[in-house]
C-alpha positions as semicolon CSV with decimal commas, in nm:
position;residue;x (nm);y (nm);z (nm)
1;X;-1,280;-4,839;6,991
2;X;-1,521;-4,486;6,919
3;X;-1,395;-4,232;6,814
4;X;-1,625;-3,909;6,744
5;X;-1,595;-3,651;6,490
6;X;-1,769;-3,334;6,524
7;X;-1,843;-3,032;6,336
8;X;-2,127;-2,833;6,197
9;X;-2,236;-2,994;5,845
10;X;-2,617;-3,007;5,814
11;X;-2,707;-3,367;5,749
12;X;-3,060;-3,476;5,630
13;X;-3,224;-3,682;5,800
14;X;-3,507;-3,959;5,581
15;X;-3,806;-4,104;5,667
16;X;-3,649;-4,456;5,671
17;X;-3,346;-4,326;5,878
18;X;-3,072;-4,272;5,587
19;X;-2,888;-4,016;5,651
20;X;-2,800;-3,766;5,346
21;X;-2,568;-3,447;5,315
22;X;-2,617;-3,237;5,047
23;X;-2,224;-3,128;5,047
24;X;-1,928;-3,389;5,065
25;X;-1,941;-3,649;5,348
26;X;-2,087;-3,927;5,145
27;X;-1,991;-4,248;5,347
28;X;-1,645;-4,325;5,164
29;X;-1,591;-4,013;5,373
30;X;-1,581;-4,231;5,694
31;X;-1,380;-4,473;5,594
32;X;-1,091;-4,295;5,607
33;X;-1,198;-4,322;6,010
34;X;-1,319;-4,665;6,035
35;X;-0,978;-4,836;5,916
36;X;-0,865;-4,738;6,280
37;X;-1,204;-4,787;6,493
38;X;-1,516;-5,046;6,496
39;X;-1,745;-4,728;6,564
40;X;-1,780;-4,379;6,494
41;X;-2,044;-4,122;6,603
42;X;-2,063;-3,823;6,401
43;X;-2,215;-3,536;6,589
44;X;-2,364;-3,229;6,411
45;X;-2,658;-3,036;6,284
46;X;-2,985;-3,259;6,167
47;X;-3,245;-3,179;5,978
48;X;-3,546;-3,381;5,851
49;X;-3,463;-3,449;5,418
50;X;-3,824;-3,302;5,325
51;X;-3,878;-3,294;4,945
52;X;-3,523;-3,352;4,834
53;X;-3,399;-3,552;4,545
54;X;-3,198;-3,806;4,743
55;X;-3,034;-3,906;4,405
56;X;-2,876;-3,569;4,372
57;X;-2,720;-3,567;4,746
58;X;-2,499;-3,741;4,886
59;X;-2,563;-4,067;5,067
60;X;-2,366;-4,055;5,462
61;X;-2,480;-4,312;5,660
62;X;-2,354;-4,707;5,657
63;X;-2,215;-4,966;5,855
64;X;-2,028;-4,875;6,169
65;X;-2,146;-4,508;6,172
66;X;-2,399;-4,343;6,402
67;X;-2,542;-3,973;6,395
68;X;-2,591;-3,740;6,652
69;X;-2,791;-3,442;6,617
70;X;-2,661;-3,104;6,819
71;X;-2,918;-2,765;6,848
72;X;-2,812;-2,512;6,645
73;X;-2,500;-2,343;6,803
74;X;-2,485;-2,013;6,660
75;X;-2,630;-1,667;6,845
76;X;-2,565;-1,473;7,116
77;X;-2,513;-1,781;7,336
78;X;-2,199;-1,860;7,120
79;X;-2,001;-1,611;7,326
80;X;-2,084;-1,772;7,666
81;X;-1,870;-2,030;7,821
82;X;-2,176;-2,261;7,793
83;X;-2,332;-2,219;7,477
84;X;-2,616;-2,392;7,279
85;X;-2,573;-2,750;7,271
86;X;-2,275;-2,791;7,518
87;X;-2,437;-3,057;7,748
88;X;-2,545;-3,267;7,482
89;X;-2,139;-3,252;7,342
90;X;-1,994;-3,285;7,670
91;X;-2,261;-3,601;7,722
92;X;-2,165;-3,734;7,346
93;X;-1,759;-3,739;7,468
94;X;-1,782;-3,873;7,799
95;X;-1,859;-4,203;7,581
96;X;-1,636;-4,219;7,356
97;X;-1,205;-4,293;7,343
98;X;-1,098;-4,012;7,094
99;X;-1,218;-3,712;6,934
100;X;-1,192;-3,552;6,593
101;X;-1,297;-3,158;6,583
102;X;-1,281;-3,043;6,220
103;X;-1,243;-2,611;6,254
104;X;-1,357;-2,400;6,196
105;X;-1,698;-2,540;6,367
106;X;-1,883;-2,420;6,647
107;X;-1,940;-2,784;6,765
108;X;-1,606;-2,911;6,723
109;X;-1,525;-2,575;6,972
110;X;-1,766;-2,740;7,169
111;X;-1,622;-3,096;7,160
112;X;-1,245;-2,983;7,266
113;X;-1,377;-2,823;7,538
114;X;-1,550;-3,129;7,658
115;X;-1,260;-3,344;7,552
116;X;-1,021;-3,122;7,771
117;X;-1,262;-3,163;8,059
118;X;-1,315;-3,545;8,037
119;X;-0,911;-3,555;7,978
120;X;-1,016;-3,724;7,612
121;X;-0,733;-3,747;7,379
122;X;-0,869;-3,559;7,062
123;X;-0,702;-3,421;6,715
124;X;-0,834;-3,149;6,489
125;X;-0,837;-3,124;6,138
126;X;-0,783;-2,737;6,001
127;X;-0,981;-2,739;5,700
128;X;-1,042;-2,358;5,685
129;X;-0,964;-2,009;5,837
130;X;-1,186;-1,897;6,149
131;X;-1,153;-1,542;6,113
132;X;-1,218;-1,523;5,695
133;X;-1,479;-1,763;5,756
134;X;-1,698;-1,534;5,986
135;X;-1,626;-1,234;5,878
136;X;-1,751;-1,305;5,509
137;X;-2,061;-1,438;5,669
138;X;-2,206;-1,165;5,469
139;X;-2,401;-0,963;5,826
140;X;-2,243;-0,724;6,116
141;X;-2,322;-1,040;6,347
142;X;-2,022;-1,228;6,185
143;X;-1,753;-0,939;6,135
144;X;-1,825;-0,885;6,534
145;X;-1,772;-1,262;6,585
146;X;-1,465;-1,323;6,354
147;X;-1,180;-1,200;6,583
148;X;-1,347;-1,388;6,878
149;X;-1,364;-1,690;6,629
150;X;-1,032;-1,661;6,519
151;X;-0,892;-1,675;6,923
152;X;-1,114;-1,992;6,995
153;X;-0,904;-2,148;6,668
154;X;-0,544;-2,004;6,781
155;X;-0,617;-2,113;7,107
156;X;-0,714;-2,441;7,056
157;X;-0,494;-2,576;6,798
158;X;-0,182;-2,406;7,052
159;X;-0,304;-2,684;7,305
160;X;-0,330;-2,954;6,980
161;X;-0,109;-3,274;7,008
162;X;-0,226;-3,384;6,672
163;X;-0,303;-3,141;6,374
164;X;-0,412;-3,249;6,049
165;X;-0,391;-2,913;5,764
166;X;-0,548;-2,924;5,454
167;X;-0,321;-2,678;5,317
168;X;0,051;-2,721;5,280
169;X;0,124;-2,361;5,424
170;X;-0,168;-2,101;5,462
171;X;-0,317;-2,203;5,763
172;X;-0,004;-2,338;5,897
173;X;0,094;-1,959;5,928
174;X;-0,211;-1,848;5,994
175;X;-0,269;-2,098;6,279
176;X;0,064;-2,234;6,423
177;X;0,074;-2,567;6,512
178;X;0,280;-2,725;6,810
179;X;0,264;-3,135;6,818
180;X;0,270;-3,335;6,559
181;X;0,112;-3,247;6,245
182;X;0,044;-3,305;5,871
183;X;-0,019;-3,099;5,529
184;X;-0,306;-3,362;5,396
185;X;-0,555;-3,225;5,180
186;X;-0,911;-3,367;5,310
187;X;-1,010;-3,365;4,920
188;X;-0,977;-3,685;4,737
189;X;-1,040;-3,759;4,380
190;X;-1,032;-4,048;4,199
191;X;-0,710;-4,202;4,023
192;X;-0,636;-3,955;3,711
193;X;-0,649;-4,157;3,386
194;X;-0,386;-4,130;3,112
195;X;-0,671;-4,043;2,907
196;X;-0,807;-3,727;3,083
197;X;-0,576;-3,515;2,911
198;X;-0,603;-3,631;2,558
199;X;-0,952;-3,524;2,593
200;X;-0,948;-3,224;2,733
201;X;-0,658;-3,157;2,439
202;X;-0,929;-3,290;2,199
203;X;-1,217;-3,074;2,337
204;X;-1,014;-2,765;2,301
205;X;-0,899;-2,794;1,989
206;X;-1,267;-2,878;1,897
207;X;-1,525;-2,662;1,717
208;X;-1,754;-2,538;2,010
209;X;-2,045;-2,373;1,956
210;X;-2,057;-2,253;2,285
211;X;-1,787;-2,210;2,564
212;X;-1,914;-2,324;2,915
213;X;-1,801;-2,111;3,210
214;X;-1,882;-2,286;3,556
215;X;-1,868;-2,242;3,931
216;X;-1,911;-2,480;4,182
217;X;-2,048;-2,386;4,552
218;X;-2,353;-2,290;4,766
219;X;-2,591;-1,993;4,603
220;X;-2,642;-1,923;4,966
221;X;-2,276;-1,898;5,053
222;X;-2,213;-1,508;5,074
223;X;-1,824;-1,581;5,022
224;X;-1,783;-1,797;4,717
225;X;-1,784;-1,466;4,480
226;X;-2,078;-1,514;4,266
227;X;-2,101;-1,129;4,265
228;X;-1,780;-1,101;4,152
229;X;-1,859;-1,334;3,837
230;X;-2,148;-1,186;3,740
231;X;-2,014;-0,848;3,714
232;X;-1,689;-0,984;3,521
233;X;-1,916;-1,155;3,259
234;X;-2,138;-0,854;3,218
235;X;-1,825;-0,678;3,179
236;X;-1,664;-0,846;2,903
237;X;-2,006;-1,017;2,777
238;X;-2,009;-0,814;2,411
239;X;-1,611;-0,921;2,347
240;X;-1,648;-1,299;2,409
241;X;-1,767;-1,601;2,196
242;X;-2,131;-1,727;2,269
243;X;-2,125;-1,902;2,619
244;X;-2,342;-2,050;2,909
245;X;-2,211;-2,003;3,268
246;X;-2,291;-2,311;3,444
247;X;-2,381;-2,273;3,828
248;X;-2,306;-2,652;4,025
249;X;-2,442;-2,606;4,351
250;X;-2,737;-2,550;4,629
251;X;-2,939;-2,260;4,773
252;X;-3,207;-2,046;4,673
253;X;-3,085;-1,870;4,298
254;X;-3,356;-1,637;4,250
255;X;-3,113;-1,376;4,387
256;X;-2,914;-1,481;4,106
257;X;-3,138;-1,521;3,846
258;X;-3,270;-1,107;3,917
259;X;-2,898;-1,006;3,945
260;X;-2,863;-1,193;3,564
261;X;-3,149;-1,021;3,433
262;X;-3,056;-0,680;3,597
263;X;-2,727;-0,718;3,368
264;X;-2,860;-0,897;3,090
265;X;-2,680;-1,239;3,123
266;X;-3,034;-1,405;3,211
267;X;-3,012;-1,598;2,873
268;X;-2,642;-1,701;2,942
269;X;-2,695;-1,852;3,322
270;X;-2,733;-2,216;3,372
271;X;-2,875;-2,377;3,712
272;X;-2,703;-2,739;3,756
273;X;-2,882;-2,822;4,072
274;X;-2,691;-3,040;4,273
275;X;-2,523;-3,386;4,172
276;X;-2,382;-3,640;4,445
277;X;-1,984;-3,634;4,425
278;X;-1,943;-3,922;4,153
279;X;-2,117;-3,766;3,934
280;X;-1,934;-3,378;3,953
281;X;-1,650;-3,488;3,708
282;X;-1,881;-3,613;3,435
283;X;-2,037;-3,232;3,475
284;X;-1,678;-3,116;3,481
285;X;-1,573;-3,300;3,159
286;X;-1,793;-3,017;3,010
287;X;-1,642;-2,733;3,145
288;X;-1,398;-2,543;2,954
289;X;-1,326;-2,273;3,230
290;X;-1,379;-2,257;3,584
291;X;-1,398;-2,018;3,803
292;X;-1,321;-1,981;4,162
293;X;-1,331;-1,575;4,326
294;X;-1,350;-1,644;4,633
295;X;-1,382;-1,397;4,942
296;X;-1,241;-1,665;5,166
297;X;-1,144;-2,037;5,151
298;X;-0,974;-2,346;5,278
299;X;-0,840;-2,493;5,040
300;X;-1,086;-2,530;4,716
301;X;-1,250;-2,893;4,692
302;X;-1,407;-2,702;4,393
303;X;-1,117;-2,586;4,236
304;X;-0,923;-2,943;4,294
305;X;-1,189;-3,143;4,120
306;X;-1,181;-2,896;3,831
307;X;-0,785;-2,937;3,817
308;X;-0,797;-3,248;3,792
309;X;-1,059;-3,256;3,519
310;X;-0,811;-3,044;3,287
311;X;-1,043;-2,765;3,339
312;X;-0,887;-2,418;3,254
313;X;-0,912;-2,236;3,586
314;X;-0,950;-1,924;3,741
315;X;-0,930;-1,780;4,106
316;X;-0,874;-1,506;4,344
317;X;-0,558;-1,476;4,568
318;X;-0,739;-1,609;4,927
319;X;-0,666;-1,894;5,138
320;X;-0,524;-2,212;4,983
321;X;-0,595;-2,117;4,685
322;X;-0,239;-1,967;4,522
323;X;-0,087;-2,286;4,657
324;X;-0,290;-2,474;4,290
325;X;-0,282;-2,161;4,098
326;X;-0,011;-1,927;3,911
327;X;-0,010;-1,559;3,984
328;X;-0,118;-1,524;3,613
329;X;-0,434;-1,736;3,698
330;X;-0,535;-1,506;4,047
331;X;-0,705;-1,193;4,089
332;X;-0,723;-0,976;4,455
333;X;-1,073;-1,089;4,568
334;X;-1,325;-0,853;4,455
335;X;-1,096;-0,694;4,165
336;X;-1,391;-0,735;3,850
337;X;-1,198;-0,544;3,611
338;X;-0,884;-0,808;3,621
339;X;-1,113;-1,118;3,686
340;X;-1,270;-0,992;3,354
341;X;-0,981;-0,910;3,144
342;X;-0,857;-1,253;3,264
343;X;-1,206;-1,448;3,202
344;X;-1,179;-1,260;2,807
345;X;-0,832;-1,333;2,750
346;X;-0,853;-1,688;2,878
347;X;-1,159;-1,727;2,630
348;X;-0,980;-1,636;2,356
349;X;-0,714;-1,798;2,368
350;X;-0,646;-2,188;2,301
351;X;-0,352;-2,225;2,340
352;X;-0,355;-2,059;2,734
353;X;-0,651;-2,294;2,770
354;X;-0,446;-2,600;2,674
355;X;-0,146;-2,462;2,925
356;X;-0,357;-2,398;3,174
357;X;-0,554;-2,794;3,137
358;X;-0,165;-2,946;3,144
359;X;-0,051;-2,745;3,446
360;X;-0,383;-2,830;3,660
361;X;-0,371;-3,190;3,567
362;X;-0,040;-3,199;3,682
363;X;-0,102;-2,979;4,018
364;X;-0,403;-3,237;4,100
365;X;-0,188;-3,552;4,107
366;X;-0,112;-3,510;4,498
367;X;-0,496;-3,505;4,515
368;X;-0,545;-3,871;4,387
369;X;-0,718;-4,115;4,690
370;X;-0,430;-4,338;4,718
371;X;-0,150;-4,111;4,810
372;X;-0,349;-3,887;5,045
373;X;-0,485;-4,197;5,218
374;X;-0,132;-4,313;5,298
375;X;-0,022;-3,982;5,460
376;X;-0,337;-3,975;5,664
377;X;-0,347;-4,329;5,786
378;X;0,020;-4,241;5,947
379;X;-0,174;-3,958;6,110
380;X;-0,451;-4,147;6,274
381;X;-0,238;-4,449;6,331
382;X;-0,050;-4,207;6,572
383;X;-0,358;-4,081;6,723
384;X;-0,468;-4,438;6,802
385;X;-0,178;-4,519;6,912
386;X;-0,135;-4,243;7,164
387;X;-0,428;-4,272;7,277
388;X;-0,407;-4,691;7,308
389;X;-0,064;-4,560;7,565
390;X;-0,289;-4,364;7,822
391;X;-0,555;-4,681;7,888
């Protein structure tokens, strides 16, 4: 059996035909996929790799999985019935037994419709908001798009037999499902070791000579709130102890690095480059508070990893977000003054840190590999299975 999942990740493509993506969907990501089928084509955006370090990406490609590039399916031609790329979808699922459409994504829209036409059985995964998404795209273009955006989602996941949410409530209210569905979180992190909490207990109580602030998430990404942190920490910069803030992620920063200087952090900001996903929680480990301000999100892979890392965290009051955080811990997105009176209070205080690194710990457990990959081996079981009834 094929099944094929699309959406709109960029993957790199190599010289020698590896295929790389520089954000999640390292190959363990397929597995979850290829318990069920012998084959699965991913279709999405390619690109050629260029001059990037392939040990700080992720690898994606491996046995039983095949890659399919699609043009570029954003622009005017978006709005049309037959936009960029459509033939090449609709060619992609008259071949295959089942499709997976992770939305928001312009080529999973793509793939449904397709699927619908070719009477393919097909599930979608809701792993974010289509309206929030667009319309902090950061241009006009994308607040004109977001309510058409947000339709295409309603509308499709109205029709959906077989829903998987990341969330266990947001985007179930935002976008009502009708068959059957799950809450499974499409973040997994490794099993959480009896000792991760002794030291993070042991860092904080430690003498450091410097507290480390961190965010993790593309410098290109005009909704991830790097604004918002900026401002916060030039805020409050004179009333905390020494610190770095640490910046995990891709993109161009020199934005960021002439926004630092214009507020005089530039000796405080810290450029982590990029790290494949095993290595994020070693990165974490030294981490004392993260911060998440989002303008929109899913869910928070971010946040989740940090969680689960005993990292004292931060965030603002959007998507999926309050469902890992306390009120006390969330600001309304875009509020600097209480992001920074929460950033300085949190700093000086050990004892909220240590709280804080118990609670998260605690909140990330659901996360761990093993009991996520029960709940969503029921789900695809069922999707095989119904689809295994119409041949």
């Amino acid at each position: 059996m094929n099944w094929l999942f699309a959406h709109d990740n960029r993957f790199l493509e190599a010289d020698d035909g590896q295929i790389y993506s520089e954000v999640a969907f390292a190959y363990s990501n397929w597995e979850r996929y290829l318990v069920h089928v012998d084959q699965l084509t991913v279709l999405a955006r390619m690109e050629k790799l260029g001059d990037l370090n392939k040990k700080a990406i992720n690898l994606s490609s491996g046995p039983g999985v095949t890659f399919q590039g699609v043009e570029d399916p954003y622009g005017v031609r978006a709005l049309t019935p037959f936009p960029i790329g459509y033939k090449t979808v609709l060619e992609a699922v008259k071949k295959t037994d089942g499709v997976i459409a992770r939305l928001p994504s312009e080529i999973g829209y793509m793939a449904l419709k397709a699927a619908k036409k070719t009477n393919t059985p097909y599930c979608i995964e809701v792993v974010g908001d289509g309206y929030q998404t667009m319309a902090t795209h950061g241009n006009w273009k994308g607040k004109i798009y977001a309510p058409i955006a947000e339709r295409k989602m309603k509308r499709n996941i109205a029709t959906s037999q077989h829903t998987l949410y990341i969330t266990e409530r947001h985007l179930q209210e935002r976008y009502p499902p009708v068959g059957y569905n799950v809450s499974c979180s499409n973040v997994e992190i490794p099993k959480i070791e009896k000792d991760t909490l002794v030291r993070r207990q042991t860092r904080i109580a430690s003498d450091r000579k410097r507290l480390h602030i961190g965010m993790n998430g593309s410098l290109s990404s005009p909704y991830k709130g790097f604004e918002t942190t900026f401002l916060a920490l030039a805020k409050i910069k004179s009333e905390l102890p020494p610190f770095e803030f640490r910046i995990l992620g891709r993109g161009p920063k020199e934005r960021w690095q002439g926004l630092a200087k214009e507020l005089g952090l530039e000796d405080c900001v810290v450029f982590s480059g990029t790290l494949p996903n095993k290595d994020v929680c070693t990165w974490l480990d030294d981490i004392d508070i993260f911060l998440m301000p989002s303008k929109t999100e899913g869910q928070g892979r971010a946040l989740i990893e940090a969680l689960s890392r005993g990292c004292s965290c931060l965030g603002s009051n959007v998507g999926g977000i309050p469902e890992l955080l306390e009120p006390e811990q969330l600001h309304e997105s875009g509020d600097v003054a209480t992001f920074a009176n929460q950033i300085k209070y949190l700093a000086t205080s050990r004892e909220k840190q240590l709280e804080y690194a118990e609670r998260g710990i605690e909140r990330a457990r659901p996360f761990q590999s093993e009991i996520l990959q029960n709940k969503r081996q029921e789900f695809f079981h069922r999707f095989k299975e119904a689809i295994e009834m119409r041949n």
